[in-house]
CHARMM internal coordinates of N, CA and C (Angstrom, degrees):
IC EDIT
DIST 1 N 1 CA 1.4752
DIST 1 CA 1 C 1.5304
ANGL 1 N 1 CA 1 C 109.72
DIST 1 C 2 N 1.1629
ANGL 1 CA 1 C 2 N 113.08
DIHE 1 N 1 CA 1 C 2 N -50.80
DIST 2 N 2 CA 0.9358
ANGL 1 C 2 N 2 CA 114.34
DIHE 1 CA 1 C 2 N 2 CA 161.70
DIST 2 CA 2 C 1.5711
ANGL 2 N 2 CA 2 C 148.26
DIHE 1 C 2 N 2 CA 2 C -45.79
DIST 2 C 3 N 0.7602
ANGL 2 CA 2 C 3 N 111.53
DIHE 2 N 2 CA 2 C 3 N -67.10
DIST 3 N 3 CA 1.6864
ANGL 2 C 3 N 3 CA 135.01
DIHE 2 CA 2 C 3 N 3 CA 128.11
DIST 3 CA 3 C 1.6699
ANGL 3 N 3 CA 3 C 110.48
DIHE 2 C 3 N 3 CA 3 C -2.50
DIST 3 C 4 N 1.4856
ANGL 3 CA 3 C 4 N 115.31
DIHE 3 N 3 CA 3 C 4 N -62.33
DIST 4 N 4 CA 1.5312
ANGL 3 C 4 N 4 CA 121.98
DIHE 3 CA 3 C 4 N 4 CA -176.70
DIST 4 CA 4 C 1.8898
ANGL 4 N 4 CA 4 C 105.70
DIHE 3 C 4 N 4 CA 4 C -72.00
DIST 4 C 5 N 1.2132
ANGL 4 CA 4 C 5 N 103.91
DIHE 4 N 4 CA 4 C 5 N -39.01
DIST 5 N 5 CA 1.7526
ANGL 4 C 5 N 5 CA 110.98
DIHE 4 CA 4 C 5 N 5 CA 177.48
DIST 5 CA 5 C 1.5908
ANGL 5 N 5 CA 5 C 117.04
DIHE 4 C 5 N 5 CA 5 C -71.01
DIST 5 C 6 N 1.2987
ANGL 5 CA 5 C 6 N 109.72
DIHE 5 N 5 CA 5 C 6 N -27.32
DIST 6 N 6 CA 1.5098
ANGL 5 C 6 N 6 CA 107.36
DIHE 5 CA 5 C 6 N 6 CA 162.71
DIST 6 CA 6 C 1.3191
ANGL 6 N 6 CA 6 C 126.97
DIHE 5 C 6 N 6 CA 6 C -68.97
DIST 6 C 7 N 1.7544
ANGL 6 CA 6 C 7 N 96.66
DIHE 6 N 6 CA 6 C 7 N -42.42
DIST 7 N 7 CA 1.7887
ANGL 6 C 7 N 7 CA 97.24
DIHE 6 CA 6 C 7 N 7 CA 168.68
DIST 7 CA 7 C 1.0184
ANGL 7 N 7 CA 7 C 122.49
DIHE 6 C 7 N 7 CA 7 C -78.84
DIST 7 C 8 N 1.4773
ANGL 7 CA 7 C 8 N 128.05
DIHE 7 N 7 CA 7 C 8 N -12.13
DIST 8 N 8 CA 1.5728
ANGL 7 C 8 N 8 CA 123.78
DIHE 7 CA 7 C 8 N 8 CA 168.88
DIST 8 CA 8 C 1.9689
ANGL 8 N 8 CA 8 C 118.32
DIHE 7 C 8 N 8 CA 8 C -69.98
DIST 8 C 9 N 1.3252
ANGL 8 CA 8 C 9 N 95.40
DIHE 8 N 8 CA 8 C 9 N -42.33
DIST 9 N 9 CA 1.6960
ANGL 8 C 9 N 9 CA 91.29
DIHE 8 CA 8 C 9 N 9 CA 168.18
DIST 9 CA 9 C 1.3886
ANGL 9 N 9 CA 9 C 110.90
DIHE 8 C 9 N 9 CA 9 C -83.36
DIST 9 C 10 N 1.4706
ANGL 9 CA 9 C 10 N 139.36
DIHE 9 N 9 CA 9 C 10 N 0.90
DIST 10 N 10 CA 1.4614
ANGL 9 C 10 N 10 CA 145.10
DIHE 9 CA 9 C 10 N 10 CA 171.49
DIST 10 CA 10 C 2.0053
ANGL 10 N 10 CA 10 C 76.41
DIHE 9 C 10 N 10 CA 10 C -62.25
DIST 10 C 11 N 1.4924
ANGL 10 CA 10 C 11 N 106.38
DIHE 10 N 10 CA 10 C 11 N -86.53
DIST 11 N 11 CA 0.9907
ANGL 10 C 11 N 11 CA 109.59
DIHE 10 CA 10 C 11 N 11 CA -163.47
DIST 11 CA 11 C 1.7424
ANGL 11 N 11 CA 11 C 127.80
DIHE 10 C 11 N 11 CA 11 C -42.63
DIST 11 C 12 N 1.0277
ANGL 11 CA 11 C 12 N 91.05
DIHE 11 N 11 CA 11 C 12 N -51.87
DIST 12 N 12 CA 1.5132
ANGL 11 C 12 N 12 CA 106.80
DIHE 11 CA 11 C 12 N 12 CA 167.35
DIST 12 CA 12 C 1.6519
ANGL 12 N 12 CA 12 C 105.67
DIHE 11 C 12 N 12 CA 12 C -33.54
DIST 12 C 13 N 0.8421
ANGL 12 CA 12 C 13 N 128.45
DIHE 12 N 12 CA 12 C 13 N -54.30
DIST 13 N 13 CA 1.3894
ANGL 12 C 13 N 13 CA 151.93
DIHE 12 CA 12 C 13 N 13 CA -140.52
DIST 13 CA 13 C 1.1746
ANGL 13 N 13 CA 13 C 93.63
DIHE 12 C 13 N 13 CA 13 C -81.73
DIST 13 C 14 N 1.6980
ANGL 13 CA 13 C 14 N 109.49
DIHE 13 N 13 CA 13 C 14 N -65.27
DIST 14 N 14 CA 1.4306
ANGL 13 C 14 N 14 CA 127.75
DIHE 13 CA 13 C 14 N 14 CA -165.56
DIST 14 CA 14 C 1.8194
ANGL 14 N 14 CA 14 C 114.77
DIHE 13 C 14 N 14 CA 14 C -52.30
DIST 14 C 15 N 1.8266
ANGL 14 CA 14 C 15 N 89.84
DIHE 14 N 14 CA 14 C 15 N -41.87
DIST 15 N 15 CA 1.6722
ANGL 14 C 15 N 15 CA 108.61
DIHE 14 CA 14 C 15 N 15 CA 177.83
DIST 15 CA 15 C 1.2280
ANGL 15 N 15 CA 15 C 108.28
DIHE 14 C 15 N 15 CA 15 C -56.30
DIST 15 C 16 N 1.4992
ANGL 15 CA 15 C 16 N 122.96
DIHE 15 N 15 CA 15 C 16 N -41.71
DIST 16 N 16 CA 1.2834
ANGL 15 C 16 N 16 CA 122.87
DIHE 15 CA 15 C 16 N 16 CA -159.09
DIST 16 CA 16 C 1.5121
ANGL 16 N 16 CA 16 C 107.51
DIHE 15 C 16 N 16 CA 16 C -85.19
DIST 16 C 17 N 1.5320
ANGL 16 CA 16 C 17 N 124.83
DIHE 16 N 16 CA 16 C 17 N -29.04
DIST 17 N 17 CA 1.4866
ANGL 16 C 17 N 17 CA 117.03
DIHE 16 CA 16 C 17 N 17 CA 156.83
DIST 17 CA 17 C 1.5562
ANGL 17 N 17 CA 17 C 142.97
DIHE 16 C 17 N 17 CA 17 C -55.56
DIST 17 C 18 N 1.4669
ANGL 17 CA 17 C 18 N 88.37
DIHE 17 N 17 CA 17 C 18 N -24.82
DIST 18 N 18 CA 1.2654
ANGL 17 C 18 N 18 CA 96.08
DIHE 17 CA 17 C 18 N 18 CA -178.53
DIST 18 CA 18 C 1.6383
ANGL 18 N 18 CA 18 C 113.72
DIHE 17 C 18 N 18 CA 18 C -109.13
DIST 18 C 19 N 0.8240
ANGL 18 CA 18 C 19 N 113.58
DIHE 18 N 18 CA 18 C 19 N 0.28
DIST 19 N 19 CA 1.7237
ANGL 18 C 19 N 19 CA 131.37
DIHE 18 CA 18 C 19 N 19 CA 166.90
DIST 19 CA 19 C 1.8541
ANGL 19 N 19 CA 19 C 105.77
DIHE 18 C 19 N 19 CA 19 C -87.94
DIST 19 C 20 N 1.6083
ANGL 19 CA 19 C 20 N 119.98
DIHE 19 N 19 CA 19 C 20 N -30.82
DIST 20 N 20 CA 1.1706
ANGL 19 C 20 N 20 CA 121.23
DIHE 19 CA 19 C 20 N 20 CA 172.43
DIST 20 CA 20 C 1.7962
ANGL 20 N 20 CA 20 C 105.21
DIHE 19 C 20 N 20 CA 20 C -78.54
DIST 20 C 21 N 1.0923
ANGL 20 CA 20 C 21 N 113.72
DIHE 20 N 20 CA 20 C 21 N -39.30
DIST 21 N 21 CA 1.3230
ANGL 20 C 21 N 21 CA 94.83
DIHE 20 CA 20 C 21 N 21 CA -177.18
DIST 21 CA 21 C 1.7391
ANGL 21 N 21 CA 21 C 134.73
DIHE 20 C 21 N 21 CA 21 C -94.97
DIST 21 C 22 N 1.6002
ANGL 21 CA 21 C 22 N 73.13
DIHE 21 N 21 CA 21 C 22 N -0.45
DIST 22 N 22 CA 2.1859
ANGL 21 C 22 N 22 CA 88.43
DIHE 21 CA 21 C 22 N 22 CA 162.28
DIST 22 CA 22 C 1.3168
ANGL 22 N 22 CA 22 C 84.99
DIHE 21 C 22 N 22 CA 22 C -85.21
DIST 22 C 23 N 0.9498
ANGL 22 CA 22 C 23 N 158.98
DIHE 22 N 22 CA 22 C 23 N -59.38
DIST 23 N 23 CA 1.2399
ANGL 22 C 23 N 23 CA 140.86
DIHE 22 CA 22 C 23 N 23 CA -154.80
DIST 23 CA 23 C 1.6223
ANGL 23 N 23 CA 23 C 115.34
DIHE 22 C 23 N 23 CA 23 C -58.70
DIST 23 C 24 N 1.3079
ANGL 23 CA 23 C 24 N 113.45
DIHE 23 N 23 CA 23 C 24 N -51.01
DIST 24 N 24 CA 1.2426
ANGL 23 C 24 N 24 CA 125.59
DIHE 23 CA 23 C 24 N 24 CA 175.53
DIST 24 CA 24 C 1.6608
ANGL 24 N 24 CA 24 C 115.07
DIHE 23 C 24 N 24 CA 24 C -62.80
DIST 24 C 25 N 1.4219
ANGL 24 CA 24 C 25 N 104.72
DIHE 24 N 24 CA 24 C 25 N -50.91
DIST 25 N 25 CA 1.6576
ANGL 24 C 25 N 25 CA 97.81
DIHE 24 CA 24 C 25 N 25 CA 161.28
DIST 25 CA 25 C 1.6382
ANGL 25 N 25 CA 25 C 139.53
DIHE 24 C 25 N 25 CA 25 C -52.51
DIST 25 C 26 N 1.5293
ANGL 25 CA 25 C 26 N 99.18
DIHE 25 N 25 CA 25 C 26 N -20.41
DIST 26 N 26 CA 1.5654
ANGL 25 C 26 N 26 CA 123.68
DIHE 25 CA 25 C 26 N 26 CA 179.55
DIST 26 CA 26 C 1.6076
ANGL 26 N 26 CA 26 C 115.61
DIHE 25 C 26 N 26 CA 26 C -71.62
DIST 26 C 27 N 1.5670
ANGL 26 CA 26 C 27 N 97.06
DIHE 26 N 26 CA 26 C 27 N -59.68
DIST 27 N 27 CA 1.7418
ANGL 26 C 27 N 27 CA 119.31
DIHE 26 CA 26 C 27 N 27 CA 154.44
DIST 27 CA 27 C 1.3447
ANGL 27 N 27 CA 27 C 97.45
DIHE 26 C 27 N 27 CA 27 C -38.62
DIST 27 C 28 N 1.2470
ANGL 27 CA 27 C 28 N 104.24
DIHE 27 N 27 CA 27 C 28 N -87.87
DIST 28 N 28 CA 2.1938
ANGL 27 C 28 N 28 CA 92.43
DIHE 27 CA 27 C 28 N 28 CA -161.89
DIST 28 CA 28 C 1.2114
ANGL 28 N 28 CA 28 C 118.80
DIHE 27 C 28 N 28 CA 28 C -60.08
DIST 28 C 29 N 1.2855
ANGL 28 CA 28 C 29 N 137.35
DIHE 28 N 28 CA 28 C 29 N -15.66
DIST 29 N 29 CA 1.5502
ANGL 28 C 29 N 29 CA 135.75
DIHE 28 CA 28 C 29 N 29 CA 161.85
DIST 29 CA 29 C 1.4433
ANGL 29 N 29 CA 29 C 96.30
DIHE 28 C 29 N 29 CA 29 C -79.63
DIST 29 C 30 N 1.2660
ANGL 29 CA 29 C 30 N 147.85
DIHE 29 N 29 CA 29 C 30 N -12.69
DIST 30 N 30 CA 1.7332
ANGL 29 C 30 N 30 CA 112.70
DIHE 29 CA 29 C 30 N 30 CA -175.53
DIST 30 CA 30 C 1.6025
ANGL 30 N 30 CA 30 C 91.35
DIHE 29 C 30 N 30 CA 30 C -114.56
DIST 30 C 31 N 1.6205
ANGL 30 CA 30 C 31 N 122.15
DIHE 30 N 30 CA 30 C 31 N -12.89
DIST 31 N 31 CA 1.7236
ANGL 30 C 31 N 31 CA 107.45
DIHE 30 CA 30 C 31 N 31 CA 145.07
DIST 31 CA 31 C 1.1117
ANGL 31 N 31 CA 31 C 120.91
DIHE 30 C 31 N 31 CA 31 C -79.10
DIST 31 C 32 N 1.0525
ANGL 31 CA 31 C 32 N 139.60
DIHE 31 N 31 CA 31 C 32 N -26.59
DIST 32 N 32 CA 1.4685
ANGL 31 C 32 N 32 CA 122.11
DIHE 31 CA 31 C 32 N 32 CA 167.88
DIST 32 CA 32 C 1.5659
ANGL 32 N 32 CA 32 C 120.36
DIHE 31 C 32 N 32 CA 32 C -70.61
DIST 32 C 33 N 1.1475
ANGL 32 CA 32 C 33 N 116.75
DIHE 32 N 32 CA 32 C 33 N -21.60
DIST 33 N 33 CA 1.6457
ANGL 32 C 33 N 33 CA 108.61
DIHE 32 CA 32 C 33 N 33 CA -173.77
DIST 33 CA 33 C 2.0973
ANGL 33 N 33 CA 33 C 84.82
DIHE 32 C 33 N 33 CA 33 C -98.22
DIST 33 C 34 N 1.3534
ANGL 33 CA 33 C 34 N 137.41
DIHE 33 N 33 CA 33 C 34 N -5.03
DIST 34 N 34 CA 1.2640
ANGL 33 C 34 N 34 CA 109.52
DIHE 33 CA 33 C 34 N 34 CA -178.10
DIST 34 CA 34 C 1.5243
ANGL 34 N 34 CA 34 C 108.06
DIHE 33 C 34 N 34 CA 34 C -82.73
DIST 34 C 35 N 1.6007
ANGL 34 CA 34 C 35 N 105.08
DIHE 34 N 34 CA 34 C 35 N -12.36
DIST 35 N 35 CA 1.4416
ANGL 34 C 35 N 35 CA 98.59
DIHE 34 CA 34 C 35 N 35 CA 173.89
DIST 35 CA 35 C 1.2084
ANGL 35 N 35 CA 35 C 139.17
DIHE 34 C 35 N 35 CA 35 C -107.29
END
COOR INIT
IC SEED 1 N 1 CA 1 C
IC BUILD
């Protein structure tokens, strides 16, 4: 049980890094092309 709850916030975790930095890449590509 245990075991399954560690890998769910592994993942969790993982989603949430890489969902922060499309975001951040999105931001600086739609400021850089507004200027």
């Amino acid at each position: 049980m245990w075991q399954a709850v560690e890998s769910r916030i592994r993942v969790s975790s993982h989603l949430g890094l890489v969902s922060w930095m499309y975001l951040h890449l999105r931001v600086d590509v739609h400021s850089g092309t507004q200027t």
